[in-house]
C-alpha positions, 0 to 999 in steps of 0.5 A: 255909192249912191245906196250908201248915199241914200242909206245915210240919207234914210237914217238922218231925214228926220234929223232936226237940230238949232242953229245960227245963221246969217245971209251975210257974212256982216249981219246978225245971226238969227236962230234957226232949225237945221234939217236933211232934205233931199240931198240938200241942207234946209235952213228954216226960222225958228218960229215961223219955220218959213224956209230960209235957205237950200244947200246942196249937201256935198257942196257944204264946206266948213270953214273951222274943222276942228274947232267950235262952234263949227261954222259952215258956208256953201262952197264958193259963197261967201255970203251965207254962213251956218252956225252949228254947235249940235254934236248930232248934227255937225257928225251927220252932216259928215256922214251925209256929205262923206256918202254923197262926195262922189268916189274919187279916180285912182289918179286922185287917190294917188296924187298925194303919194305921186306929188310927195315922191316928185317933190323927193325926187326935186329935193334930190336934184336940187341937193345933188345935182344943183349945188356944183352949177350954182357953185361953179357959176357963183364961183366965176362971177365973184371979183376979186376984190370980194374974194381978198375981203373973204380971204381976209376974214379967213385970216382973221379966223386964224388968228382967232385959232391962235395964228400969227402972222410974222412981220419984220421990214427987211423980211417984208422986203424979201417976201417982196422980192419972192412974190415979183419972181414967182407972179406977174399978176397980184400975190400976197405972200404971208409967214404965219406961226402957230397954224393948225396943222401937223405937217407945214405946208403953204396954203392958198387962200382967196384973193392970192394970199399964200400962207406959208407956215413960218416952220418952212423957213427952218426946213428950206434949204433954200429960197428956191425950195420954197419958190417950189413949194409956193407954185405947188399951192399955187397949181393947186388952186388952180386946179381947185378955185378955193372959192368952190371948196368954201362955197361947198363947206358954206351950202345952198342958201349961202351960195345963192346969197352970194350970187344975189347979194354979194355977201355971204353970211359969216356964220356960213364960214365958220370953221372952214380956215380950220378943216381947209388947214387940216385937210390933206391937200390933193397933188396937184396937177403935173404937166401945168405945175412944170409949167410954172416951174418953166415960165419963172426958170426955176429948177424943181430939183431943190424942191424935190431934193429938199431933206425934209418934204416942203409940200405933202405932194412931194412925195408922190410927185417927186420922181416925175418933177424930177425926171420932168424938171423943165430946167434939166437941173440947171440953175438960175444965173441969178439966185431968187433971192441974195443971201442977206434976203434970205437970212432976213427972210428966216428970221421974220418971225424972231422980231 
């Protein structure tokens, strides 16, 4: 590379040109002849030729590539400043500079390609391996009180999807009643009409609200076969935390938000009430489900036995509640709800 340095030397020493240059950034440019020395840049008056400054050739750096005139300053000087707009010696500062540069180690030369595979490699990480811990952990610090304010901004998506919440006082009154059998801590139970999907079912959503699709009151041959298909849904997001899957369908950024802020950016949760709704839920799991079954002394039999499945689960899960029913089959001394409540609560919807 030195041959080639002097080469390149040899061809520009006589190389002369104008050009403007300061000792300071704040002073006035004066006129000045640029030429090639001995590995170095000369700076000399313009008309008495006294030298006015030495650069070393390879610490030459432009401070505006690409544009003009090129302004050039010695590397790591803030002080002096080159200004040039000679076409001839603006390429053959270049090309001396690019024969002089010493050459580079294969460690340099594969730095860009190793720190652009590593940064690959961390973009991975962070899109795989990252998102289910930061969700997990968002997931567990989150109080209850922002996840009923989430889950009624997913009601308030269904109802902007066409949905109708049934509201009448002696049906309010059985739900209640319902909701005090089935759960010691806090619950909403909530008949909705016109949600989007083909087969009804009840949904959890945040904040223990129970969505039941107002359909099911016409399918139920009981109270009790609807106690048993709001614990299903119930064990089901027991089994999957409904603030992971929204946090799944809201992403990273959102996520982080959350932990950060205590707020998530409502456009990260738009159209997730409707593809939570249209989603096949998965069974839920079976031991803990007769559990519930256990500790509020319902049978899984009306459920089960129910002519038309009130819980997609059903199906697969049936025979198993059935030979499993922690109740042995047995009824309840009192029923969940009397007859009137029933009928009050069959007919939420018709006022």
């Amino acid at each position: 590379m030195q041959a080639s340095g002097m080469t390149a030397l040899d061809k520009y020493s006589k190389l002369e040109g104008p050009g403007l240059w300061a000792a300071a950034r704040d002073e006035q440019r004066r006129e000045v002849v640029v030429s090639f020395g001995d590995a170095s840049l000369v700076i000399m008056d313009s008309r008495s030729l006294l030298v006015l400054s030495h650069w070393s050739l390879p610490a030459v750096e432009r401070l505006n590539p690409g544009k003009r005139p090129a302004l050039f300053s010695p590397e790591g000087d803030g002080g002096e400043i080159l200004e040039l707009d000679d076409d001839w010696l603006i390429e053959a500062l270049k090309v001396v500079q690019g024969a002089l540069r010493p050459p580079r180690s294969l460690l340099s030369r594969m730095r860009r390609p190793i720190m652009a595979a590593l940064g690959l490699g961390m973009l991975v990480a962070v899109s795989v391996i990252v998102p289910p811990a930061l969700v997990s952990h968002t997931a567990s610090v989150v109080p209850m009180a922002k996840r009923v304010e989430l889950g009624d901004r997913l009601r308030g998506d269904l109802r902007q999807l066409g949905a109708r919440e049934c509201i009448s006082s002696y049906g309010e009154s059985a739900l209640a009643s319902l909701q005090r059998a089935l759960f010691q801590s806090p619950a909403q139970i909530v008949v909705v009409r016109g949600l989007p999907v083909e087969q009804p079912r009840v949904q959890h959503v945040m904040g223990r609200y129970f969505l039941v699709d107002a359909r099911l009151l016409e399918e139920a041959e009981s109270a009790e076969a609807l106690a048993g298909a709001i614990l299903m849904a119930a064990q089901r997001a027991t089994d999957d935390d409904p603030l992971r899957s929204l946090l799944r369908h809201a992403g990273v950024i959102a996520t982080f938000r959350l932990l950060t802020s205590a707020e998530l950016p409502e456009r990260s949760t738009r159209g997730y009430a409707a593809a939570v709704m249209r989603a096949t839920p998965a069974p839920p799991a079976l031991d803990p489900l007769l559990e519930r079954f256990a500790r509020v002394g319902l049978s899984t039999r009306p459920l089960v036995d129910n002519p038309t499945p009130l819980d997609p689960a059903v199906t697969a899960l049936g025979e198993a509640m059935r030979s499993k029913d922690p109740m042995a089959g047995e009824l309840p001394e009192a029923a969940l709800l009397s007859d009137g409540q029933w009928v009050s609560l069959q007919n939420i919807c018709d006022s």
